[in-house]
DODO-541866 format. One line per field, with one value per atom (N, C-alpha, C): x, y, z; residue in three letters; residue number from 1. Coordinates in steps of 0.2 Angstrom, whole numbers, plus 5000, padded with zeros to 4 digits. Example, Ala and Ser with C-alpha at 12.3 -4.5 7.8 and 13.67 -1.06 7.14 Angstrom:
<pamars>
px c(5066;5062;5066;5064;5068;5064);
py c(4972;4978;4984;4989;4995;5000);
pz c(5039;5039;5039;5035;5036;5039);
res c(ALA;ALA;ALA;SER;SER;SER);
n c(1;1;1;2;2;2);
</pamars>
This chain:
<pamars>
px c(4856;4858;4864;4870;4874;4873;4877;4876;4880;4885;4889;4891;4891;4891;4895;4897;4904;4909;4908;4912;4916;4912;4913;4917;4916;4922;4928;4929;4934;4938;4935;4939;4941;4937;4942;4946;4946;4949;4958;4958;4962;4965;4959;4963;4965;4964;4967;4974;4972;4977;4978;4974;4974;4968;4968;4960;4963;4962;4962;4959;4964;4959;4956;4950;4952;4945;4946;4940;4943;4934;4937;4931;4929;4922;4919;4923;4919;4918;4912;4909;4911;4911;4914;4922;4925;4933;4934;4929;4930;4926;4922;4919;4925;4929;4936;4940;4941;4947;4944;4938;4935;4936;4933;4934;4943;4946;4955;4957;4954;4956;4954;4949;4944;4947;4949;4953;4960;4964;4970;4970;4961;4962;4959;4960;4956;4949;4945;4938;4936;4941;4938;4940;4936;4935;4935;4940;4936;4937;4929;4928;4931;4933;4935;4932;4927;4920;4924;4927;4930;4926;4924;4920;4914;4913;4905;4902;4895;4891;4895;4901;4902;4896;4893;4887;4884;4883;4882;4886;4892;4897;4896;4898;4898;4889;4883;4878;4880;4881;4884;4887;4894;4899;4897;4893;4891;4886;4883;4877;4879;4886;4888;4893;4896;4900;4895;4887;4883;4883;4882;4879;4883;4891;4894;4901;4902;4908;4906;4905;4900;4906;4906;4911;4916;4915;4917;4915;4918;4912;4919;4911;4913;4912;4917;4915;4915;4916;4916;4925;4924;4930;4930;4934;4932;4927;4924;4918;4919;4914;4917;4910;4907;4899;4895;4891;4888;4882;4880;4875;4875;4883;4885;4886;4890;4890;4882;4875;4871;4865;4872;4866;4871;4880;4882;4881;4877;4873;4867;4864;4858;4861;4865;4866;4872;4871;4874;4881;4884;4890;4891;4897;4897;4903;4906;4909;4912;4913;4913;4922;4925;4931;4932;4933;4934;4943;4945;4951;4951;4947;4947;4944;4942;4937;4932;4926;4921;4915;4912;4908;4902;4900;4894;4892;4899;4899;4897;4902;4904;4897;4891;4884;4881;4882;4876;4878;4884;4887;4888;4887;4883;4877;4873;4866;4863;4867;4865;4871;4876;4879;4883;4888;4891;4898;4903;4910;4910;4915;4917;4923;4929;4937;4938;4941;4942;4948;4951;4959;4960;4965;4968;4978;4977;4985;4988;4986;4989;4983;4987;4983;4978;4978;4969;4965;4970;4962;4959;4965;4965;4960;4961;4958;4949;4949;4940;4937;4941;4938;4936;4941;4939;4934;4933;4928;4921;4921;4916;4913;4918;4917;4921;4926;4929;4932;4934;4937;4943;4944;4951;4953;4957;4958;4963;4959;4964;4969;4975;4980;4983;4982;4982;4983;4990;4992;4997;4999;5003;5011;5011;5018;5021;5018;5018;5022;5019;5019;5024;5023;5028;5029;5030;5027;5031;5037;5038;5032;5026;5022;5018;5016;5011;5015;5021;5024;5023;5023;5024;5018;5012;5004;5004;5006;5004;5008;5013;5017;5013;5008;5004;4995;4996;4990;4988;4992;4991;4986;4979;4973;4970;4976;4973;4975;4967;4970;4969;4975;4979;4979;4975;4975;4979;4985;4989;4987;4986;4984;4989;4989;4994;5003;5007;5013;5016;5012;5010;5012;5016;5017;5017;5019;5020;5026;5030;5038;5038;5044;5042;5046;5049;5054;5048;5043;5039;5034;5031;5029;5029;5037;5039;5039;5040;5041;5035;5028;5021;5019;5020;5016;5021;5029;5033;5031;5029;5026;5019;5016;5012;5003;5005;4996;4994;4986;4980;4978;4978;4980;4982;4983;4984;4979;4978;4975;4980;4979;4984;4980;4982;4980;4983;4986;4988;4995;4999;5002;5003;4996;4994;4990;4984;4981;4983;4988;4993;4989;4992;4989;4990;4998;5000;4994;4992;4990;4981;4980;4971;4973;4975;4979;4979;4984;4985;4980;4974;4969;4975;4976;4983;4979;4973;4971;4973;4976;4980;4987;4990;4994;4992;4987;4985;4981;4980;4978;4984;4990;4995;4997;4997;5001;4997;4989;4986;4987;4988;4989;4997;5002;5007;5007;5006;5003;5002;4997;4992;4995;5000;5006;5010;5014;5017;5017;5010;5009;5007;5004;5004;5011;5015;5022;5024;5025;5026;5024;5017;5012;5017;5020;5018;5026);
py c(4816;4822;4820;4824;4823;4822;4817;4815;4817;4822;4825;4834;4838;4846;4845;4854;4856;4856;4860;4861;4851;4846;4840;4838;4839;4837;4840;4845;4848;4847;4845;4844;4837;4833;4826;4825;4831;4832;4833;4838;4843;4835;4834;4827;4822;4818;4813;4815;4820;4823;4821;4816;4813;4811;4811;4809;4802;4798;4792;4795;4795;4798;4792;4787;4782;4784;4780;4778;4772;4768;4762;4761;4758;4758;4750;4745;4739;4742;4741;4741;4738;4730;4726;4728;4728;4730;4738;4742;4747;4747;4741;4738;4739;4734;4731;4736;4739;4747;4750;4754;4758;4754;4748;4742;4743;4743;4742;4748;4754;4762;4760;4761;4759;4757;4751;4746;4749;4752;4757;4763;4765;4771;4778;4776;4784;4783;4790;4791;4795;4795;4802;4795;4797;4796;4799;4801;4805;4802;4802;4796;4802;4801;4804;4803;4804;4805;4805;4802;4804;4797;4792;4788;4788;4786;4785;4781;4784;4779;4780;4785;4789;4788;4790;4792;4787;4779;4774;4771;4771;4766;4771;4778;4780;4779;4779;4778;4772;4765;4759;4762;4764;4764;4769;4772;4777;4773;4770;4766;4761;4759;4752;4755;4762;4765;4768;4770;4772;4764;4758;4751;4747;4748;4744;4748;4755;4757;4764;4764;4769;4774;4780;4786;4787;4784;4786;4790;4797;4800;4800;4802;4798;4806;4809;4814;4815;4817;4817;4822;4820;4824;4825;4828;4829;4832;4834;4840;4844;4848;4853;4858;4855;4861;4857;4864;4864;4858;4856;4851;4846;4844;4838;4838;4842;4843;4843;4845;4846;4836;4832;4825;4821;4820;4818;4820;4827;4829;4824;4823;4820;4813;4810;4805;4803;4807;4809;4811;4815;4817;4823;4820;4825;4830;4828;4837;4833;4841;4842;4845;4840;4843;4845;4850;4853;4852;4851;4854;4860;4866;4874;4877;4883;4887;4888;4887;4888;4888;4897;4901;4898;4893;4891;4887;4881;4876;4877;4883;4888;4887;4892;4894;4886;4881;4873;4873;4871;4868;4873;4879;4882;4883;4882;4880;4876;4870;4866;4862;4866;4866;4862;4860;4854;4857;4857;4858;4856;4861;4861;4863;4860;4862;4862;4869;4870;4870;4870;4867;4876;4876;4885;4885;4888;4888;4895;4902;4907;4909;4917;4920;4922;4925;4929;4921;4919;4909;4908;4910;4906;4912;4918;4925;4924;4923;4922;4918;4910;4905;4905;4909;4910;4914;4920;4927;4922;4916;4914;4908;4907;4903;4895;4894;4890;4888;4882;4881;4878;4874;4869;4870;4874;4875;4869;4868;4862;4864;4863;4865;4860;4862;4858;4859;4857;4851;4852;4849;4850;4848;4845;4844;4850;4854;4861;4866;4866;4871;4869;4865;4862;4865;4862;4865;4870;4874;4880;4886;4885;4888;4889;4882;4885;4888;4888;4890;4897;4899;4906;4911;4904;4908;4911;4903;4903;4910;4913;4917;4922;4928;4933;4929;4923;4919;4913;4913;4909;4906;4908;4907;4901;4900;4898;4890;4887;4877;4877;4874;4869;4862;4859;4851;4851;4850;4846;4839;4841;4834;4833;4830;4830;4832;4825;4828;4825;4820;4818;4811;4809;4799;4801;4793;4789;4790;4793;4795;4800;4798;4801;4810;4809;4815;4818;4816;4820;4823;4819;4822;4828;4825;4830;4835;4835;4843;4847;4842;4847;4850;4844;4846;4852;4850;4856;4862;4861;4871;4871;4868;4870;4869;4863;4861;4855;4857;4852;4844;4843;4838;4837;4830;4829;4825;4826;4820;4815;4808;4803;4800;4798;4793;4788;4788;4782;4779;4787;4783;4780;4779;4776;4770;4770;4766;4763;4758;4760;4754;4754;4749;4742;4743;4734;4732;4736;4733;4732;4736;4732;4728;4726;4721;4714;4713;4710;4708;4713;4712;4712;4716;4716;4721;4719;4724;4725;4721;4718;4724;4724;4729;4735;4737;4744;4745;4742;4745;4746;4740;4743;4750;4751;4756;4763;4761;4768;4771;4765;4766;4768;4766;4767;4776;4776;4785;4790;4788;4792;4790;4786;4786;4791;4790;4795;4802;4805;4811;4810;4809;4808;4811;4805;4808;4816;4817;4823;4829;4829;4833;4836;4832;4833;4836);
pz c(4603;4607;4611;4609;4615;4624;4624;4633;4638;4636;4639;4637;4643;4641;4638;4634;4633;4636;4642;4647;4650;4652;4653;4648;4642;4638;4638;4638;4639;4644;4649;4656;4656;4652;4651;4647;4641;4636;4639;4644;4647;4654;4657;4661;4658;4652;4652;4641;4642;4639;4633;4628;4625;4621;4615;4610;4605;4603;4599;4592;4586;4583;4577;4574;4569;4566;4561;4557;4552;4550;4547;4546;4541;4536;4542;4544;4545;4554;4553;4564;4567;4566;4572;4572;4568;4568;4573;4571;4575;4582;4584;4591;4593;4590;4594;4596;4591;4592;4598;4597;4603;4611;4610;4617;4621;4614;4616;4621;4615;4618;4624;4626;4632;4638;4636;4640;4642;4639;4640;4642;4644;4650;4647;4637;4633;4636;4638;4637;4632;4627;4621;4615;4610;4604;4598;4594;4588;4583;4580;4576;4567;4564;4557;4553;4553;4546;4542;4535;4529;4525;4527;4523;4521;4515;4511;4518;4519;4525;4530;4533;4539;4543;4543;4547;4550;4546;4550;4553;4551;4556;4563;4565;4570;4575;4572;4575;4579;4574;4579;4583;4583;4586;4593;4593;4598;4602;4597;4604;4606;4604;4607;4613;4611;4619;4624;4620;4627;4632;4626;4630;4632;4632;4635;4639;4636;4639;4642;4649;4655;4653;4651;4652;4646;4641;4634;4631;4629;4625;4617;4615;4605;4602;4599;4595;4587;4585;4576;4574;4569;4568;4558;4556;4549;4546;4549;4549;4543;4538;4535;4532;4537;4537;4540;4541;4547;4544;4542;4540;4541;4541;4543;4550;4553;4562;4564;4561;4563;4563;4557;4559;4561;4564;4570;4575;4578;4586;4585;4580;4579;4582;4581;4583;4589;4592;4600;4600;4595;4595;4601;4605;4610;4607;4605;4601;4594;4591;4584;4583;4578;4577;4570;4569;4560;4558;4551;4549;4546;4548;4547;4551;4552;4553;4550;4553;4551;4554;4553;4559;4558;4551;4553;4558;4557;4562;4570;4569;4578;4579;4574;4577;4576;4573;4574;4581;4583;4587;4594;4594;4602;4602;4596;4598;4602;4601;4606;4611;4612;4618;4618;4610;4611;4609;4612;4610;4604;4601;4593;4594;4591;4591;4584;4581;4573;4572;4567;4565;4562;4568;4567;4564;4562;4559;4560;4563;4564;4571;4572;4580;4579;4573;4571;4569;4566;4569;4575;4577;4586;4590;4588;4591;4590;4582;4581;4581;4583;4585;4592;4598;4606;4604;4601;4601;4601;4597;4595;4598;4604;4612;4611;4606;4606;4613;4615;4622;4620;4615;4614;4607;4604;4598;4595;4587;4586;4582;4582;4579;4573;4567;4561;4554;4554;4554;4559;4563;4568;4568;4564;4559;4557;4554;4550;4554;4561;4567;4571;4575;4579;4586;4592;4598;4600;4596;4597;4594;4589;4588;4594;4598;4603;4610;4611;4616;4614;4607;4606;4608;4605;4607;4613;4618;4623;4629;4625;4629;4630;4624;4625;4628;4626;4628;4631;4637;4641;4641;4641;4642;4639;4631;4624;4623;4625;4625;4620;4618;4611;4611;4607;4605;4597;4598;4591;4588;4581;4579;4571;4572;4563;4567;4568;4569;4577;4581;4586;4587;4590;4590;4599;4599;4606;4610;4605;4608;4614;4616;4621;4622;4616;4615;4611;4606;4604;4610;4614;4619;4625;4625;4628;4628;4622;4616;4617;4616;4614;4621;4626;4632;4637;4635;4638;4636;4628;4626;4628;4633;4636;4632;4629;4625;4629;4629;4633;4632;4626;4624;4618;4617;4611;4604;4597;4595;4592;4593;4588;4585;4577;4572;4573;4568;4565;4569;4573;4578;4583;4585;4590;4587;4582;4579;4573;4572;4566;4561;4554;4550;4554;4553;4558;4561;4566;4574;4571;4565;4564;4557;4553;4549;4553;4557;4564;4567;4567;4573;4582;4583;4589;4596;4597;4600;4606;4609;4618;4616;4610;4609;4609;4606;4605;4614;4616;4623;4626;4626;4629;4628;4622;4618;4622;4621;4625;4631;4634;4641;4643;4637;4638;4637;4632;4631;4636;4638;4645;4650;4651;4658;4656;4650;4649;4650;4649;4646;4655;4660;4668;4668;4668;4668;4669;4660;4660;4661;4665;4666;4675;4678;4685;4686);
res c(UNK;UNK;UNK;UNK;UNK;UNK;UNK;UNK;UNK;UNK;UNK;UNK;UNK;UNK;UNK;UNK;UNK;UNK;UNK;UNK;UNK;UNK;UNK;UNK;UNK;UNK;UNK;UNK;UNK;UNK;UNK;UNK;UNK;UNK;UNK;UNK;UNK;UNK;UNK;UNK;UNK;UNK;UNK;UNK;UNK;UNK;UNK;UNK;UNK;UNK;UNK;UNK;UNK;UNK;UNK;UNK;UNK;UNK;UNK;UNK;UNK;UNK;UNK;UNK;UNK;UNK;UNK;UNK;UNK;UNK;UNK;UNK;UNK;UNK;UNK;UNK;UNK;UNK;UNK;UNK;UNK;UNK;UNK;UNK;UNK;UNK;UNK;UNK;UNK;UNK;UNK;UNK;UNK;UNK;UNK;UNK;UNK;UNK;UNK;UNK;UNK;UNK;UNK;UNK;UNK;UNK;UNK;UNK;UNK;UNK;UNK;UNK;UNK;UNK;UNK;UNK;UNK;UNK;UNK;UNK;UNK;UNK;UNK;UNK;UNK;UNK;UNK;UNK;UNK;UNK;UNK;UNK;UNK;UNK;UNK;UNK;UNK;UNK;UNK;UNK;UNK;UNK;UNK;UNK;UNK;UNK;UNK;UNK;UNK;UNK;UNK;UNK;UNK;UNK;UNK;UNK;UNK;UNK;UNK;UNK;UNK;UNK;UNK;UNK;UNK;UNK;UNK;UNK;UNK;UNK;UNK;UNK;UNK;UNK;UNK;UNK;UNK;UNK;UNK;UNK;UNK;UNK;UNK;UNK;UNK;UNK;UNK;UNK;UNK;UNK;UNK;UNK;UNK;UNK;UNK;UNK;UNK;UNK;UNK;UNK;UNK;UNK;UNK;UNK;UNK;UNK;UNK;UNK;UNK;UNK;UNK;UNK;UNK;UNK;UNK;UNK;UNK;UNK;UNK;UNK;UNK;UNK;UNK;UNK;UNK;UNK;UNK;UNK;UNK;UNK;UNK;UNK;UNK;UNK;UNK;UNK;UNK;UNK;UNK;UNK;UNK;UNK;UNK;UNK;UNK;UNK;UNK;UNK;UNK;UNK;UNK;UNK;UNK;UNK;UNK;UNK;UNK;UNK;UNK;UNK;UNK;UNK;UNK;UNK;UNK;UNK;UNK;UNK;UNK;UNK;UNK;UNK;UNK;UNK;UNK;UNK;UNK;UNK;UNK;UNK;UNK;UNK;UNK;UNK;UNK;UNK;UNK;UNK;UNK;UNK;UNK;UNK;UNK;UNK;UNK;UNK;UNK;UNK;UNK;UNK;UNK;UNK;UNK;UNK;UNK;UNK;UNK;UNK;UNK;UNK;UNK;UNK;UNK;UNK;UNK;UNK;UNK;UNK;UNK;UNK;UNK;UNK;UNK;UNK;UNK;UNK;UNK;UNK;UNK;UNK;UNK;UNK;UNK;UNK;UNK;UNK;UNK;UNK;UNK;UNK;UNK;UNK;UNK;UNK;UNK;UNK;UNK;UNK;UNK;UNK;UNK;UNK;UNK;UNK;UNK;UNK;UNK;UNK;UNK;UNK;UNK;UNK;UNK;UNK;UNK;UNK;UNK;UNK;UNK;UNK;UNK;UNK;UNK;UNK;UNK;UNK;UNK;UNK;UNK;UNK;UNK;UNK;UNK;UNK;UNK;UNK;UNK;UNK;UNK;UNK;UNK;UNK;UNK;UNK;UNK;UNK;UNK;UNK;UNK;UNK;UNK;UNK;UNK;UNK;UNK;UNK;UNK;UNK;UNK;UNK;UNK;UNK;UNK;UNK;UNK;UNK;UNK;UNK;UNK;UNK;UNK;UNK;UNK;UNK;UNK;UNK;UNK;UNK;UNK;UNK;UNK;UNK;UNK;UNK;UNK;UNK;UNK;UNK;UNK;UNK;UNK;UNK;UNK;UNK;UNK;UNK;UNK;UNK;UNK;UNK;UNK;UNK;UNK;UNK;UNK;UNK;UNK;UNK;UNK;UNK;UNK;UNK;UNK;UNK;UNK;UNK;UNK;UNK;UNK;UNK;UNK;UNK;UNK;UNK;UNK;UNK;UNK;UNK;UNK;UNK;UNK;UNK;UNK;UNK;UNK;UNK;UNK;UNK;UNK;UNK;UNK;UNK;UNK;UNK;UNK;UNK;UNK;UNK;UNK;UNK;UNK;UNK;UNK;UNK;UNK;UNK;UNK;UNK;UNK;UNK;UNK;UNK;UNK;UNK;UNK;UNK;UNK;UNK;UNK;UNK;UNK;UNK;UNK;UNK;UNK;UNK;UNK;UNK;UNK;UNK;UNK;UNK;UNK;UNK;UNK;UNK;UNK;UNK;UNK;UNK;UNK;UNK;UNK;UNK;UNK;UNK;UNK;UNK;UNK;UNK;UNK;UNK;UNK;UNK;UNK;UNK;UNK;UNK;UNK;UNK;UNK;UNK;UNK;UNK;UNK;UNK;UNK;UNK;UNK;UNK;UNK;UNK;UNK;UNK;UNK;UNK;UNK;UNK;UNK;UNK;UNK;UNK;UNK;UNK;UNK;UNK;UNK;UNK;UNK;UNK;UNK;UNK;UNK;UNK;UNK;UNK;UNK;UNK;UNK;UNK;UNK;UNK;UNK;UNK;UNK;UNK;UNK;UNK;UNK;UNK;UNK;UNK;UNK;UNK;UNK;UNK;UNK;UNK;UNK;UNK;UNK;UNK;UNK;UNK;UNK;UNK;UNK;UNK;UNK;UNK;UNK;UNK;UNK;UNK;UNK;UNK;UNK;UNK;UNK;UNK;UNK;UNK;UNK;UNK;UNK;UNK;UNK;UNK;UNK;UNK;UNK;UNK;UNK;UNK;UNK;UNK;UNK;UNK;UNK;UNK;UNK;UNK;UNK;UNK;UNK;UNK);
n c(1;1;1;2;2;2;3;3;3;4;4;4;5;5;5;6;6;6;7;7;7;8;8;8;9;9;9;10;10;10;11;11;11;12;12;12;13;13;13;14;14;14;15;15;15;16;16;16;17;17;17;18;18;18;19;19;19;20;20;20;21;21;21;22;22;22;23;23;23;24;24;24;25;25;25;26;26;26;27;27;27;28;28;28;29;29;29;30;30;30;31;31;31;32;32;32;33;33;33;34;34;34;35;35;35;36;36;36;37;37;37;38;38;38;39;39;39;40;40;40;41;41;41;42;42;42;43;43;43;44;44;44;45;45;45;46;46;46;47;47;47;48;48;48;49;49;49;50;50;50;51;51;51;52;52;52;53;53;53;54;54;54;55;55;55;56;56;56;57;57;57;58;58;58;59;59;59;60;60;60;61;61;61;62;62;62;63;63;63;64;64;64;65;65;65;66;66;66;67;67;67;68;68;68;69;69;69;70;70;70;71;71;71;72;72;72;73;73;73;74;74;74;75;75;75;76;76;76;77;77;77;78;78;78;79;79;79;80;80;80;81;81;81;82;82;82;83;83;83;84;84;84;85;85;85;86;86;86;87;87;87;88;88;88;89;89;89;90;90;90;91;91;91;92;92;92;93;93;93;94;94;94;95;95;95;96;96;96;97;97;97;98;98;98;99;99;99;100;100;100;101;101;101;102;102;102;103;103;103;104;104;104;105;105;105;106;106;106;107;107;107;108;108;108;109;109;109;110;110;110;111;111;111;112;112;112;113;113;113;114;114;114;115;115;115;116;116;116;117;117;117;118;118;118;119;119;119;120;120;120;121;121;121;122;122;122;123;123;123;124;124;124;125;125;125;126;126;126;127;127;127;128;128;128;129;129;129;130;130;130;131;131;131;132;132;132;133;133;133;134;134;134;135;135;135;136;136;136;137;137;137;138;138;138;139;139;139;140;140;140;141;141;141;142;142;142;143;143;143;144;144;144;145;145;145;146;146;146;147;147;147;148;148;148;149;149;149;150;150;150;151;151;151;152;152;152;153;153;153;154;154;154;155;155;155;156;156;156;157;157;157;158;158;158;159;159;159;160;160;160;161;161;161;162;162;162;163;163;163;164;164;164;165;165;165;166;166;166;167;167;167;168;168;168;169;169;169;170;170;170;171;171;171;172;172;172;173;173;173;174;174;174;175;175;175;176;176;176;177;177;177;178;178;178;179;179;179;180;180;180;181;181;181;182;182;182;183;183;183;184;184;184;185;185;185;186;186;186;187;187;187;188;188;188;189;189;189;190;190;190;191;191;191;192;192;192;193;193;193;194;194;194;195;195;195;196;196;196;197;197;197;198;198;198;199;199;199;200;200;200;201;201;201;202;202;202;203;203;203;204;204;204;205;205;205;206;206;206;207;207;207;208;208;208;209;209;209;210;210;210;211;211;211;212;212;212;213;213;213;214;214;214;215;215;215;216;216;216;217;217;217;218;218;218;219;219;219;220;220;220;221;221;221;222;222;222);
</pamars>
């Protein structure tokens, strides 16, 4: 069961402005990544279920950030029905990120009161995902779009928090760009978590790098 409301995630989501996005079939390699983010100041995690046996690296990985990192919460991501969203809650997924819409998911995932961000690409996405009590819409591919789309939502729809994923780096001109048009946070893969840096095993880099991030986006936020 998740250990953190919707609402709480959402407000970490929204304060530290930033989500880690990785997956990686071996646990201990992914111990070490989660520890690094950690240590660089992310408390979001979205672990990218797209692996055979997904489901048990993320149990380690979640019972190893309830037992040694106090205020991490770990969510899932890659989702693509409700079935699957409903046995990562089973094993304390505090939210659920999909790359489409899908109202099954929306009804597991307000049954029991865990944020769900769907991957929306137009305003009637964005319109029936909010109708259907979404709080952070994921925008995706976020390459495709570009943060003159969400400046545009956000003109008629102020209201409407955007998290881009796909299209996202460490730059600082990318940054500028997303958070000037006015989105909540961001998700990063691979350009935050790159192959180099787990190749390498470089994890004193990748904590820099995090932290480097989330100063930034501090930065630009104020």
């Amino acid at each position: 069961m998740a250990q953190y409301s919707r609402l709480h995630v959402a407000k970490v989501m929204e304060e530290t402005g930033m989500i880690p996005l990785f997956y990686h079939s071996d646990i201990e390699l992914g111990k070490k990544v989660l520890k690094a983010c950690y240590d660089g100041g992310a408390r979001l995690m979205e672990f990218t279920a797209r692996g055979d046996f997904a489901f048990e690296v993320f149990s380690e990985l979640n019972k190893y950030a309830i037992k040694e990192l106090p205020g991490m919460i770990m969510g899932v991501g890659s989702i693509t029905d409700a079935g699957a969203a409903s046995m990562f809650m089973q094993m304390g997924a505090n939210f659920i990120v999909t790359p489409s819409l899908r109202e099954d998911i929306a009804i597991a995932c307000n049954r029991r009161k865990v944020l769900w961000s769907p991957g929306c690409g137009s305003l009637t996405e964005i319109n029936r995902a909010e109708e259907l009590g979404c709080e952070i819409i994921k925008l995706f591919p976020g390459s495709t779009y570009g943060p003159g789309f969400v400046k545009a939502i956000k003109g008629p729809q102020p209201w409407t928090s955007i998290m881009p994923t796909g299209g996202v780096s460490t730059e600082e001109s990318n940054l500028k760009g997303w958070f000037g048009a006015g989105v909540t946070c961001v998700g990063m893969g691979s350009q935050l978590i790159s192959k180099e840096i787990l190749e390498t095993k470089n994890y004193q880099l990748l904590t820099a790098n995090v932290k480097a991030a989330l100063d930034l986006i501090k930065d630009l936020r104020k």
